[in-house]
C-alpha positions as CSV (number, residue, x, y, z in Angstrom):
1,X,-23.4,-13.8,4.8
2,X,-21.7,-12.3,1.8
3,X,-18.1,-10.5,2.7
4,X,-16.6,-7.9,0.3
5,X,-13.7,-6.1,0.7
6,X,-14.1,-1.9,-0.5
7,X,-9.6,-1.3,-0.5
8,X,-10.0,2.8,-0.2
9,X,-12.1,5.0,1.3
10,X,-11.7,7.3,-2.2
11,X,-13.1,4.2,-4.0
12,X,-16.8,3.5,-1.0
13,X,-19.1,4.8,-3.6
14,X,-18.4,2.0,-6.3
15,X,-19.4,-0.5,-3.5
16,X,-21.8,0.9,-1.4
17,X,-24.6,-1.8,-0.2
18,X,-27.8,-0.8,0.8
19,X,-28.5,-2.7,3.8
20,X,-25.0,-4.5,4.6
21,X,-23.0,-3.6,7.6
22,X,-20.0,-1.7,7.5
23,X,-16.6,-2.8,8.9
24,X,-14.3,0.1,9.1
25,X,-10.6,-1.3,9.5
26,X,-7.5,0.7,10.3
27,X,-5.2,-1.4,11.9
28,X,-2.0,0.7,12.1
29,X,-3.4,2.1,14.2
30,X,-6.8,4.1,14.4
31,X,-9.7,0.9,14.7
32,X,-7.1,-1.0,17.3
33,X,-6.8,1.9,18.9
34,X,-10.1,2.8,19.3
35,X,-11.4,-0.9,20.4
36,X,-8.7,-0.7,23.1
37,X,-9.8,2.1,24.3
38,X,-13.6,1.0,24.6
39,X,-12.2,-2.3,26.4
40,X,-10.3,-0.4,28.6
41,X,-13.5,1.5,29.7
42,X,-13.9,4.1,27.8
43,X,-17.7,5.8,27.3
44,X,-17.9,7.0,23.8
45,X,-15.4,8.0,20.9
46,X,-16.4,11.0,18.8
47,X,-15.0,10.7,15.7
48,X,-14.3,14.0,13.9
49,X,-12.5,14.8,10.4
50,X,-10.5,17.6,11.1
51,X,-8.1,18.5,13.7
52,X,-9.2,22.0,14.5
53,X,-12.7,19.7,15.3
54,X,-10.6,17.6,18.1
55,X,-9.2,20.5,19.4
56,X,-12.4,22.8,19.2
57,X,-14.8,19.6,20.2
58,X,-12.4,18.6,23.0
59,X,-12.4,21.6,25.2
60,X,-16.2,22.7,24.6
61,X,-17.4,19.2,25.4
62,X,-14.7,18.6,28.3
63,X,-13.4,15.2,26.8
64,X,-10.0,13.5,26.3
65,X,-8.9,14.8,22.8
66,X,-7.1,12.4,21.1
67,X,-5.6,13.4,17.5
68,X,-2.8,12.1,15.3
69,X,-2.0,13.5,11.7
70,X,0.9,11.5,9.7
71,X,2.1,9.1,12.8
72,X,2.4,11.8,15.4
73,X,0.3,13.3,17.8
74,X,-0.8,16.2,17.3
75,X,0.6,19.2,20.1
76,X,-2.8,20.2,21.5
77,X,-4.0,17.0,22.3
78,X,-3.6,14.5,25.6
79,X,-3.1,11.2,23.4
80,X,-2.0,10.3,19.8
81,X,-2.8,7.0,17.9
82,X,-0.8,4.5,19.9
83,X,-3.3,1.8,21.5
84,X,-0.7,1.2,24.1
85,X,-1.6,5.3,26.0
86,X,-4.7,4.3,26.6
87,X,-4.4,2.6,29.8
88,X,-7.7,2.2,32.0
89,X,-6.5,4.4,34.7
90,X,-6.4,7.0,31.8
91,X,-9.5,6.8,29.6
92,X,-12.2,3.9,31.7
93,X,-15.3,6.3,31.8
94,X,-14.5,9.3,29.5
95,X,-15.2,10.4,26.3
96,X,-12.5,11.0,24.0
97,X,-13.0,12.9,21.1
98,X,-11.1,11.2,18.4
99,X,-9.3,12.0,14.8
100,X,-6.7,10.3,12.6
101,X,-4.8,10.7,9.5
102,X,-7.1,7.9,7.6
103,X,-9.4,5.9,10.4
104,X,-12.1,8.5,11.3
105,X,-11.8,10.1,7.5
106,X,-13.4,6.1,6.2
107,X,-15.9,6.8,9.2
108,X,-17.4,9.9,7.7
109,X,-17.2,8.6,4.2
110,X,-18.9,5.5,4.9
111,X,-21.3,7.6,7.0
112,X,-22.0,10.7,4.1
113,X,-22.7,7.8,1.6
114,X,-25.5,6.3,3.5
115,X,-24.3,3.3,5.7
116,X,-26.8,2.3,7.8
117,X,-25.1,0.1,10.6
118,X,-21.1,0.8,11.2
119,X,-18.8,-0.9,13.3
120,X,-15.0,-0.5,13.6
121,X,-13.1,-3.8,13.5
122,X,-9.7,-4.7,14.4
123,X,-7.8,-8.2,14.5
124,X,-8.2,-7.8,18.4
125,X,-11.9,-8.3,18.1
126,X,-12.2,-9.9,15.1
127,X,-13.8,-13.0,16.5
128,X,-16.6,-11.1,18.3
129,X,-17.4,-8.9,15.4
130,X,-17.9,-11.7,13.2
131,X,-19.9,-13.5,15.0
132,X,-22.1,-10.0,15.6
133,X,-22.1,-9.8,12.0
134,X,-23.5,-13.6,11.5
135,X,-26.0,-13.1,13.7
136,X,-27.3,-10.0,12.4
137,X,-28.2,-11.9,9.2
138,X,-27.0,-9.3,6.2
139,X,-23.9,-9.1,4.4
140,X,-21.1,-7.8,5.4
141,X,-18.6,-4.6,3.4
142,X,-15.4,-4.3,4.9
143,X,-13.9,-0.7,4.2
144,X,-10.5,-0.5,4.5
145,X,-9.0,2.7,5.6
146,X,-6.0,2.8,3.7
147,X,-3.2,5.7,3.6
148,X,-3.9,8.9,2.1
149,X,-6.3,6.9,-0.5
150,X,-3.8,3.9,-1.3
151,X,-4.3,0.5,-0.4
152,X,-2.5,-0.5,3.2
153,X,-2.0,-4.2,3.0
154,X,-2.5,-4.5,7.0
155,X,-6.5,-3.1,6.7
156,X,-7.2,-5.3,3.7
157,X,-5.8,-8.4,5.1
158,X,-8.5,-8.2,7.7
159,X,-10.7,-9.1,5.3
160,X,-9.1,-11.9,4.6
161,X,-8.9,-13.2,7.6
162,X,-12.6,-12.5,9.0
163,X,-13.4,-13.9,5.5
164,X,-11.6,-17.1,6.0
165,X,-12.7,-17.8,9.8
166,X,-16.3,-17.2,8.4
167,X,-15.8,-19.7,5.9
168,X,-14.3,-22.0,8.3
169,X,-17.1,-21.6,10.6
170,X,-20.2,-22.4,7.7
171,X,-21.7,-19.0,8.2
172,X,-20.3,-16.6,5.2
173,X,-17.7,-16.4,1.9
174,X,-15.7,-14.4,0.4
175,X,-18.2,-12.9,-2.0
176,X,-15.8,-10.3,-4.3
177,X,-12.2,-10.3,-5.8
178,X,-10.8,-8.6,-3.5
179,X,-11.8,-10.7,-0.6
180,X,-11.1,-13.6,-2.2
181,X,-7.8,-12.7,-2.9
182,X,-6.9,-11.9,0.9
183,X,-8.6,-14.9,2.0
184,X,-6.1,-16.9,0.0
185,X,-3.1,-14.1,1.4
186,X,-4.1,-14.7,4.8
187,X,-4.5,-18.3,4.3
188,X,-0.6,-18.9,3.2
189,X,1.0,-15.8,5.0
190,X,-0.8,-15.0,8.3
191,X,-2.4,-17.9,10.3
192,X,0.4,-17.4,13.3
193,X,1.0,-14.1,14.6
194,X,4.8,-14.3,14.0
195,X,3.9,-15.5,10.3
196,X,1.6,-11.7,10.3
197,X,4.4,-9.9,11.9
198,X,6.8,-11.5,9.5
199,X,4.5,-10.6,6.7
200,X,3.5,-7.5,7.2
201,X,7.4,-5.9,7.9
202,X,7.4,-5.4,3.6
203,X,4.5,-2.9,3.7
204,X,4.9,0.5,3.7
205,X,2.9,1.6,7.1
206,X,5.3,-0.5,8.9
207,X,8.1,1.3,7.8
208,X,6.5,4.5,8.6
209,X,6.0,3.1,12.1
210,X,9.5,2.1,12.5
211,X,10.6,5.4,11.3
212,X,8.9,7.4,14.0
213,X,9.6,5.1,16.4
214,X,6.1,3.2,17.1
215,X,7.4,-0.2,15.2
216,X,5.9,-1.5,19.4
217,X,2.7,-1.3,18.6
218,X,2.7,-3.7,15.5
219,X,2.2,-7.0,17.7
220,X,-0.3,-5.7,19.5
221,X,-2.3,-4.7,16.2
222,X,-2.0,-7.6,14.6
223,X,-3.1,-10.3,17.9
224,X,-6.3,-11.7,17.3
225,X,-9.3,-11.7,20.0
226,X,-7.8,-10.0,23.1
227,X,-11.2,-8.6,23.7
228,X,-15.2,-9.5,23.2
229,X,-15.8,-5.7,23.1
230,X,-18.1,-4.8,19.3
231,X,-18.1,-1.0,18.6
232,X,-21.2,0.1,16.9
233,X,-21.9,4.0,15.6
234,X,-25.0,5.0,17.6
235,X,-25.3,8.8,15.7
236,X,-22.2,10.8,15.9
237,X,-20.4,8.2,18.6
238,X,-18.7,5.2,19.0
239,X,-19.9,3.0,21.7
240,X,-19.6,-0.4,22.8
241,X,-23.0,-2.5,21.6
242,X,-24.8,-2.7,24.8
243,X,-24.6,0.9,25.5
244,X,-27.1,3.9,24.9
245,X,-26.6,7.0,23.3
């Protein structure tokens, strides 16, 4: 299993993969987010692009409208981006329709451009979406959300780190620059989760987190394996990978 790292949704085009599945990271917070809400019981997640499709979406289809734009929820929806709302009492059995600043933007790119499988990966499932991965038998491209187009160190160090544990398991490597280069990061800086925390406190989406007052949700983000759950796009949804469309 070969593992590249794509660092922008802006750049997907340049290394688009026929036939490798797609990992779409955003770790502050849309993809951890997401994976909490399917392993708290959610249904399905719609992803859409645009806000006026949450809002629009939400109330023709009945569903939990969840939207964020810039760190903060947005006024017409129930929930923002902060894994820690979605309890189980709240969202176990509902469908949420679903849109962030930079998360569900890589899912449509990835999506226009002809991916055929896509999952959404955090550090909280890493484990279980690597091992998916291996035993799917094609490479894997791990798109990292980013902000606003820029590199967000917190998405690409995933790849470093599923890169790494797949290396230490014998069943795939770091197979561009890019991953090799967080493999080696995550390797020195990240293999305890106060060495991540410590780590990730000089990048810029922490500060914006701290600045609006969400700096709570950074250990949770960056915990490895607090749930087996895989999320797989099945058409225009997000579900968990045993479920039906």
């Amino acid at each position: 299993m070969n593992i590249y790292l794509c660092p922008s949704p802006e750049l997907y085009p340049l290394y688009h993969r026929p036939g490798a599945i797609v990992i779409i990271v955003d770790i502050f917070r849309a993809s951890t987010t997401m994976i909490t809400a399917l392993a708290h019981g959610a249904r399905s997640i719609l992803p859409v692009a645009t806000t006026e499709e949450a809002e629009e979406q939400g109330k023709a289809l009945g569903c939990l409208i969840a939207a964020e734009r810039n760190v903060m929820k947005c006024p017409f929806a129930q929930l923002g981006n902060d894994p820690a709302e979605y309890t189980e009492a709240l969202v176990s059995g509902q469908d949420i329709v679903f849109t962030t600043t930079n998360g569900t933007r890589a899912l449509n790119i990835a999506t226009e451009h002809g991916a055929e499988e896509i999952l959404v990966g955090a550090f909280t499932n890493l484990s279980a979406t690597l091992r998916y991965c291996h035993t799917q038998g094609k490479d894997v491209l791990i798109l990292a959300a980013g902000w606003k187009g820029q590199l967000a160190l917190e998405d690409t160090l995933y790849a470093g780190a599923f890169a790494f544990l797949a290396e230490q398991a014998t069943i795939g490597k770091a197979s561009n620059d890019g991953t090799l280069i967080l493999r080696d990061l995550w390797q020195a800086k990240a293999q305890s989760l106060e060495d991540r925390i410590t780590y990730i406190q000089h990048s810029e989406h922490y500060a914006r987190l701290v600045q609006a007052g969400f700096s709570s949700a950074v250990p949770l983000c960056m915990t490895l394996n607090t749930t087996s759950i895989i999320a797989r796009m099945r058409g225009a949804r997000l579900l968990p990978i045993d479920s039906q469309p």
